[in-house]
C-alpha positions in Angstrom: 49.3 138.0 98.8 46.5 140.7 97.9 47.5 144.0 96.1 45.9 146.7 97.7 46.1 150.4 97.7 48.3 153.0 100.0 46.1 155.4 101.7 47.3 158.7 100.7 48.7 161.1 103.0 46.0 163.0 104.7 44.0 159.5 104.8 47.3 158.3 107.0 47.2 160.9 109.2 43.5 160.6 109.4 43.5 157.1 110.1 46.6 157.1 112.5 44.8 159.8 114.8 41.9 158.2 114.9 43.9 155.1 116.0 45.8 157.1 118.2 42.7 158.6 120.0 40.8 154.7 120.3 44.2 153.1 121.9 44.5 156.0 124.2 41.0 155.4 125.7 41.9 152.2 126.7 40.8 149.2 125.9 40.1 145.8 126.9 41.7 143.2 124.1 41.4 139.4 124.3 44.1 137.6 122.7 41.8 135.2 120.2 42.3 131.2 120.7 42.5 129.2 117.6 39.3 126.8 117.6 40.1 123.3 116.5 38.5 120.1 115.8 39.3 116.7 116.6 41.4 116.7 113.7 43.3 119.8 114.6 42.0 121.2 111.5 40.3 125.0 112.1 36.7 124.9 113.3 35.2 128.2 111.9 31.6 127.6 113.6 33.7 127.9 117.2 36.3 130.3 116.1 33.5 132.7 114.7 31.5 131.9 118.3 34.3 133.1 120.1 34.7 136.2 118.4 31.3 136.6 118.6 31.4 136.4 122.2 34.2 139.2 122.4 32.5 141.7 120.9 29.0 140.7 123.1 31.5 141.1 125.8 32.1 144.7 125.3 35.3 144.2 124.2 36.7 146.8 122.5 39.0 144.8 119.5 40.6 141.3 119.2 44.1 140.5 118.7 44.5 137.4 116.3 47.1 135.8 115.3 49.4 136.5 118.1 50.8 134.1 120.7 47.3 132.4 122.3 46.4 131.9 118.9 49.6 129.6 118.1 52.6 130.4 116.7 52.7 127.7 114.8 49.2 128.9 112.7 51.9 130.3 109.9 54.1 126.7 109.4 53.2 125.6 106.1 51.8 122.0 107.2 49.3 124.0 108.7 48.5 126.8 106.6 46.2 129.1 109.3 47.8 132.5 109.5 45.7 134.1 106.0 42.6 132.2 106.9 42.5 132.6 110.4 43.1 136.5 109.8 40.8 136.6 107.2 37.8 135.0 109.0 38.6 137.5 111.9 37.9 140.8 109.9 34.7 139.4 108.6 33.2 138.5 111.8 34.9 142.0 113.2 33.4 143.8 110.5 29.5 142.2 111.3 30.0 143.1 114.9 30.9 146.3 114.1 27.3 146.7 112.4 25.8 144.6 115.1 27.1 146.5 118.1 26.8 149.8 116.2 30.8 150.7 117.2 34.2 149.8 114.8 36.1 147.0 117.0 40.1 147.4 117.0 41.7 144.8 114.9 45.3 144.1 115.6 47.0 141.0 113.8 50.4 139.2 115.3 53.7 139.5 112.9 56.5 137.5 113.4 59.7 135.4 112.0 62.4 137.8 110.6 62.1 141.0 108.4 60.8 139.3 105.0 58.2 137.8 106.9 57.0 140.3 109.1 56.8 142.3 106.4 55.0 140.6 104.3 52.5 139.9 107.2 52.2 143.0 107.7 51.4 143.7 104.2 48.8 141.0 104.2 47.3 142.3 107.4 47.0 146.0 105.5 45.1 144.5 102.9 42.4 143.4 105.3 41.9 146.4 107.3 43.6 145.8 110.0 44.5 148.7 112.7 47.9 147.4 113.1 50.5 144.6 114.3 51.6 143.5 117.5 55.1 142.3 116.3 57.1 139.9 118.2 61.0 139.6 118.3 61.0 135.9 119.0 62.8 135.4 115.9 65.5 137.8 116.0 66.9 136.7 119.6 70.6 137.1 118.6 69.6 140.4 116.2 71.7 143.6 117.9 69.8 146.5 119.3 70.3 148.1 115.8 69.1 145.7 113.3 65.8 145.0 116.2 65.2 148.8 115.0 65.8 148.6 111.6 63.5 145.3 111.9 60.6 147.7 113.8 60.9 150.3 110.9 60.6 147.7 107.9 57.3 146.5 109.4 56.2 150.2 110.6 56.8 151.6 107.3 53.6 149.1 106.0 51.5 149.1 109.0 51.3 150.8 112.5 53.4 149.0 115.3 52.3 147.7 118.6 55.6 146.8 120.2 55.4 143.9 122.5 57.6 142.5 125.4 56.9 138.9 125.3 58.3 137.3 128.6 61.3 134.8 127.7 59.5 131.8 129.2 57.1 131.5 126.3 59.5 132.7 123.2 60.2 136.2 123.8 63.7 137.7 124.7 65.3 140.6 126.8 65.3 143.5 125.7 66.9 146.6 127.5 65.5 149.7 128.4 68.0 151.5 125.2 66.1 149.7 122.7 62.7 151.1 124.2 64.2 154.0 123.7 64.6 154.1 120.4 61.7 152.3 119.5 59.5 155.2 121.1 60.9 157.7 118.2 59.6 155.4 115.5 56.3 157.6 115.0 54.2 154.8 113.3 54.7 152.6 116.9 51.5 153.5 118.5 50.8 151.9 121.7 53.5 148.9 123.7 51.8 145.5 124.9 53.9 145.0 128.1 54.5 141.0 128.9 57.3 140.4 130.4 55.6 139.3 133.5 58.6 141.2 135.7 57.9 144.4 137.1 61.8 145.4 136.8 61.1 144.8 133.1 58.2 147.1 133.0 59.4 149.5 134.6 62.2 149.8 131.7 59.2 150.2 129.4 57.4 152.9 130.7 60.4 154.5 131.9 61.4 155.4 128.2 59.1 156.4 126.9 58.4 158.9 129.8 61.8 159.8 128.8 61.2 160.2 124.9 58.1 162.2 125.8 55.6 160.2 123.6 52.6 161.0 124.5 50.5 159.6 122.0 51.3 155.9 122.6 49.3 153.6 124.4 50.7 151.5 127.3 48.5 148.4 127.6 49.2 145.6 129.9 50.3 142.1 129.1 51.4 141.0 132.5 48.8 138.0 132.9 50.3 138.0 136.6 49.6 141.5 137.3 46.4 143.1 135.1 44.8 145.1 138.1 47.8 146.4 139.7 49.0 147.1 136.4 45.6 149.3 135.4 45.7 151.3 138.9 49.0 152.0 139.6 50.8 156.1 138.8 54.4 155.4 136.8 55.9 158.7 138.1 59.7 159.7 136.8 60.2 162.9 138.1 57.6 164.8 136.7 56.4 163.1 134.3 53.3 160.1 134.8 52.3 157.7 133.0 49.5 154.8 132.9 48.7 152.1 131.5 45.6 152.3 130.1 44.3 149.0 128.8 45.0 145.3 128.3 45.9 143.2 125.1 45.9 139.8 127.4 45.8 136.2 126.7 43.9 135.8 130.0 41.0 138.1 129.2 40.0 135.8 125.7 38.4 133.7 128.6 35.4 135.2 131.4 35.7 138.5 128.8 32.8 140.2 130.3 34.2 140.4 133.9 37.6 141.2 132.5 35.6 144.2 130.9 33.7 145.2 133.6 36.7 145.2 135.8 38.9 147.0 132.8 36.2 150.0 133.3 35.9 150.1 136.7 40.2 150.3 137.2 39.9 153.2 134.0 37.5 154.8 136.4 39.2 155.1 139.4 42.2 156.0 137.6 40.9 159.2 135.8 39.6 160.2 139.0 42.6 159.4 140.9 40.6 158.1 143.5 41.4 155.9 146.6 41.6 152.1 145.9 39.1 150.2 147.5 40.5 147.1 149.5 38.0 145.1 147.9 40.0 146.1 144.3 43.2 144.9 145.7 41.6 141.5 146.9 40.0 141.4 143.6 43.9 142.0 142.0 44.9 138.7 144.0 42.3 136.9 142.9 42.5 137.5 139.2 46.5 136.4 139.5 45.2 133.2 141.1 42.8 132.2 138.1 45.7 133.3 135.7 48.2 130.9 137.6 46.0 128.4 136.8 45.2 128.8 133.2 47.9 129.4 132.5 50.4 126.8 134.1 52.3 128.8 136.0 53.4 125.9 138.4 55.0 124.5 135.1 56.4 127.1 133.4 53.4 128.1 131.7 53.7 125.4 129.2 50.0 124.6 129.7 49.0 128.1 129.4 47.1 127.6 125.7 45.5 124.2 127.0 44.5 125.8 129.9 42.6 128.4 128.2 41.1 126.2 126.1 40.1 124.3 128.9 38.0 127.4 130.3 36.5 127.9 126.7 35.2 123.7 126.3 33.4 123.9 129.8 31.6 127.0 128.8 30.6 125.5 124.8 32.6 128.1 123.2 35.3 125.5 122.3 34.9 122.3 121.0 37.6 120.3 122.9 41.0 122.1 124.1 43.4 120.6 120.8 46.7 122.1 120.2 48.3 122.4 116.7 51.1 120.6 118.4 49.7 117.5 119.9 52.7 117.4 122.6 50.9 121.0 124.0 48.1 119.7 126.6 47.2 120.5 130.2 49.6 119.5 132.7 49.2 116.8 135.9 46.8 119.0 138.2 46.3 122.1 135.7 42.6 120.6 135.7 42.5 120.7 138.9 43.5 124.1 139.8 40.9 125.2 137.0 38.6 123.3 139.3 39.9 125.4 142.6 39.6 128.8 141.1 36.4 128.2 139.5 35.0 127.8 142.8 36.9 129.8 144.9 35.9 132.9 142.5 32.2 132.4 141.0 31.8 135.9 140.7 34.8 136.6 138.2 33.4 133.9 135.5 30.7 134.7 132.8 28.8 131.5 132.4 25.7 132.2 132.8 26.3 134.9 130.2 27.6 132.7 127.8 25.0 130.1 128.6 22.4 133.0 127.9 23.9 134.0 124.2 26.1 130.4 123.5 23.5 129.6 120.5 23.2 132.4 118.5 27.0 132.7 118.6 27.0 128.9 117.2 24.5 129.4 114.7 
């Protein structure tokens, strides 16, 4: 792994405040896809399109590495993780001369302690803001060693805790551990996914408790972005929001998902009515995300299905899996289908029709 060198002190603080200050403005995150060819070997000319695209978007980071970008990227048969990553922060750091604004970088860590750490440590070396680490691994780890786990990896790079529902690896974790994870002060913002709003309730809840103020809440609930991005989290008398999305759904249509990020940041801050139309507008995202992601199957054509979106709009090359078992399921094409034309104003085609060649060039 590279060798690189601490910040000191003041830089930490420096840079943590700064990343502080961008994750509290809220921001709208894709979750990256991994671009493949035929061969299920990595397609750079489509995975630097589609982070090309993000940033055109007006999105305001990319998350790689994480869960839509496979798992499976770090298994040594395949080899992904450093290349992937490293490919990410070069096209991050052109957009960020391009667009004339630094974009967020957040890399995925997983697998136990030694490996999180040392992804973390990689991910340092980069430049990357910091890690959304999953506790996918560590299912039958107490409530004690989770923390100790979250404090290894925080000790190397800032920590965006993350509640990945069960149904696609994550586990349960009680609203006592979010307790203590809200006192580890290098954890700066929680990507809530457990796609149950008991579950994020627990979430917010403690650290309302704990009094953190400087982390971010972003949304992960695929089933539940708009509601999510509009709705007060009062305990007593203290409220809290959620403020911006880290979402596997928005890494496809990312320029509506943007727009509509801005307008539900809007209305918040102003504490405004909701319009109807908004709350019609929440039911219809949570339609196109039952479709893409395979929700009438247990989501286990939720990568496919993204894909799928990404191939009809040129941005992907076909919809391949790592694993060749994970493909769209009977009728998943179908409901694409349905909510593509029951929605036309939530997709960005003509958009990526528009730009789709200097992306690929």
């Amino acid at each position: 792994m590279a060798q690189f060198e601490k910040p000191t002190g003041v830089e930490k603080q420096l840079l943590m405040f700064q990343l502080n200050e961008c994750l509290l403005a809220g921001q709208a995150i894709p979750a990256c896809p991994l671009a493949l060819d035929s061969s299920r070997k990595l397609d750079e000319r489509h995975q630097r399109a589609l982070l090309r695209y993000y940033a055109a978007a007006g999105a305001g980071g990319v998350a790689v590495g994480v869960h839509t970008t496979q798992f499976s990227i770090r298994d040594p048969q395949h080899g992904l993780f450093q290349p992937v990553t490293e490919l990410a922060i070069d096209e991050l750091k052109r957009a960020d001369a391009k667009h004339g604004r630094r974009h967020l970088r957040i890399g995925g860590l997983c697998g136990p302690t030694a490996q999180a750490v040392g992804e973390a440590t990689w991910l340092a070396s980069l430049g990357y803001d910091a890690g959304l680490l999953s506790l996918g691994a560590l299912k039958a780890a107490s409530e004690a060693e989770l923390i100790r786990h979250v404090r290894a990896v925080a000790d190397v790079l800032p920590v965006i805790g993350f509640y990945l529902q069960p149904a696609v690896g994550g586990r349960l974790l009680p609203v006592s551990f979010w307790r203590q994870l809200a006192q580890i002060p290098a954890v700066v913002a929680v990507k809530i996914a457990p796609f149950n709003r008991y579950q994020t309730l627990d979430v917010i809840r403690a650290f309302a408790e704990v009094g953190r103020d400087d982390v971010a809440l972003y949304t992960g609930n695929d089933d539940a972005i708009v509601m999510d991005l509009l709705t007060p989290y009062r305990f007593g008398h203290v409220e809290k929001r959620i403020v911006g999305g880290l979402l596997g759904h928005w890494s496809v249509w990312t320029r509506q998902a943007v727009d509509l990020h801005q307008r539900c940041r809007a209305l918040s801050r102003a504490e405004e009515a909701i319009p109807q139309e908004l709350l019609r507008l929440a039911i219809e995202v949570t339609d196109c995300n039952a479709a893409f992601f395979d929700a009438a199957n247990a989501f286990s054509g939720c990568i496919a299905g993204l894909h799928e979106v990404l191939r009809r709009q040129g941005l992907l090359d076909g919809i391949w899996c790592l694993d060749e078992q994970e493909a769209l399921s009977p009728g998943q094409r179908e409901e694409i289908d349905r909510v593509y034309a029951a929605y036309p104003h939530l997709n960005d085609d003509a958009f990526v029709a528009e730009h789709l060649d200097a992306w690929l060039s």
